[in-house]
C-alpha positions as CSV (number, residue, x, y, z in Angstrom):
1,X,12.8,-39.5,-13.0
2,X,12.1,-36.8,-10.8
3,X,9.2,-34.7,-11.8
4,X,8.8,-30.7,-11.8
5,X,6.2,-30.4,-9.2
6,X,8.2,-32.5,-6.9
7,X,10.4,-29.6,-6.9
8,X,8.2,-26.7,-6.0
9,X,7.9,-25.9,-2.7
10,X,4.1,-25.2,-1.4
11,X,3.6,-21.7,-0.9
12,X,3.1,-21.0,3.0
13,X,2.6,-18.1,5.5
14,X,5.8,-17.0,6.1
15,X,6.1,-16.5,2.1
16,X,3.3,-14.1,2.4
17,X,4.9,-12.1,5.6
18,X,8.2,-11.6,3.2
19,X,6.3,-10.6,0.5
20,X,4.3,-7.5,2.6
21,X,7.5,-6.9,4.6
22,X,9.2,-6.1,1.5
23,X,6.4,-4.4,0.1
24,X,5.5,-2.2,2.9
25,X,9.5,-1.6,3.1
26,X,9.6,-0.2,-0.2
27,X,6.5,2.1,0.4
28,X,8.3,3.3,3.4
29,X,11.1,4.3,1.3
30,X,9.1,5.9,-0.4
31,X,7.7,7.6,1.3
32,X,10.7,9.1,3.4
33,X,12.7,9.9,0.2
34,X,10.7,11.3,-2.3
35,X,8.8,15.2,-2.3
36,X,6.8,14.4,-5.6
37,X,3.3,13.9,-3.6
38,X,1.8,12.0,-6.3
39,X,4.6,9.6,-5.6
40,X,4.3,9.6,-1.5
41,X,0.9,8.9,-2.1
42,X,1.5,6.1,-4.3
43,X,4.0,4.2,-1.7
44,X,1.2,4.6,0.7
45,X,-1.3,3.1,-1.1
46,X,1.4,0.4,-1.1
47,X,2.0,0.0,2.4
48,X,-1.8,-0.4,2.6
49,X,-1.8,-3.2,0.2
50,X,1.2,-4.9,2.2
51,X,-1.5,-5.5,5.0
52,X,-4.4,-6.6,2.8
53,X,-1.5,-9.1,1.8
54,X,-1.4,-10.0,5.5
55,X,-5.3,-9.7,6.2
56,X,-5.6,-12.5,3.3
57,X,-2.5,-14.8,4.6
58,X,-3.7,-14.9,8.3
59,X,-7.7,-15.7,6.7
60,X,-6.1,-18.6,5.1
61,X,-4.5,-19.7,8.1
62,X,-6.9,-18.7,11.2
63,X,-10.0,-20.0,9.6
64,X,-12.8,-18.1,12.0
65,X,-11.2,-14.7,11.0
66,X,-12.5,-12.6,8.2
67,X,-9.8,-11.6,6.4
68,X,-11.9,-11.0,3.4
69,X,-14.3,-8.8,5.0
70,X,-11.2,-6.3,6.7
71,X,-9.9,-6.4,3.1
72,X,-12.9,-4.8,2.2
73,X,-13.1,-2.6,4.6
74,X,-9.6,-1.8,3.6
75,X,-9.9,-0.8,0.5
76,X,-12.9,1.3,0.9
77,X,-11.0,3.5,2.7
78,X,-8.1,3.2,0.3
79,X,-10.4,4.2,-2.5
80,X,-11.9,7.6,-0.2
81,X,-8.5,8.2,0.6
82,X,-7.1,8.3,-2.9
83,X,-10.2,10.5,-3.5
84,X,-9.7,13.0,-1.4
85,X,-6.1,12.9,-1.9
86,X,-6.4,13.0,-5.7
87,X,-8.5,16.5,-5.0
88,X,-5.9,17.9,-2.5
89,X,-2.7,17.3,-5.2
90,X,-5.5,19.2,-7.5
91,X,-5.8,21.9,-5.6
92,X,-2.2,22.0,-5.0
93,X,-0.9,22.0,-8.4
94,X,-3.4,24.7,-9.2
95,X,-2.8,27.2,-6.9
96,X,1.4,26.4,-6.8
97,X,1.9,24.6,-10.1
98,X,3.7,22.5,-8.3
99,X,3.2,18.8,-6.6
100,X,6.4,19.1,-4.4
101,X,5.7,18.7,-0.8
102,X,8.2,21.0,0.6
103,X,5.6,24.1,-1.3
104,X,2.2,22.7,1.4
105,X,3.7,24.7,4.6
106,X,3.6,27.4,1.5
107,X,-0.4,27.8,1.6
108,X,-1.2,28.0,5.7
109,X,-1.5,31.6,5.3
């Protein structure tokens, strides 16, 4: 009788590689396709997650790096970027009632 786990393959690196390649693909997308800015802002954050993805795989791997720690450092800056982007889309919306990106060039002047 051949058991279940038997059958399960162990998850490796290269699982982890496909998994932020398709993720960072899909941010990239996106990115290029869509003018809602909420949304552009959203596929970034997941092109920034696709790497933490990677930071953790290569940790795993490469035991004297600290993938953990740039992780952290990561999403620091994730969280201060999503701040300050959070207040740009704001101010946006309030002065164009709008969140399209084509209306930014709109405000230079």
């Amino acid at each position: 009788m051949i058991l279940a786990e038997s059958l399960l393959s162990p998850i490796t690196t290269s699982h982890y590689v496909i998994l932020a390649g398709v993720l960072f693909a899909v941010g990239l997308i996106g990115v290029i396709t869509r003018r809602n800015a909420i949304i552009v802002l959203m596929s970034l954050e997941l092109m920034m997650n696709s790497s933490n993805i990677l930071f953790v795989a290569f940790s795993r791997v490469h035991e004297h790096w600290d993938g953990h720690v740039f992780v952290l450092f990561v999403m620091t800056v994730a969280a201060a970027e999503a701040a300050v982007a959070l207040a740009i889309i704001i101010a946006l919306f309030r002065q164009k009632e709008s969140v399209d990106v084509d209306s930014v060039d709109a405000m230079r002047g």
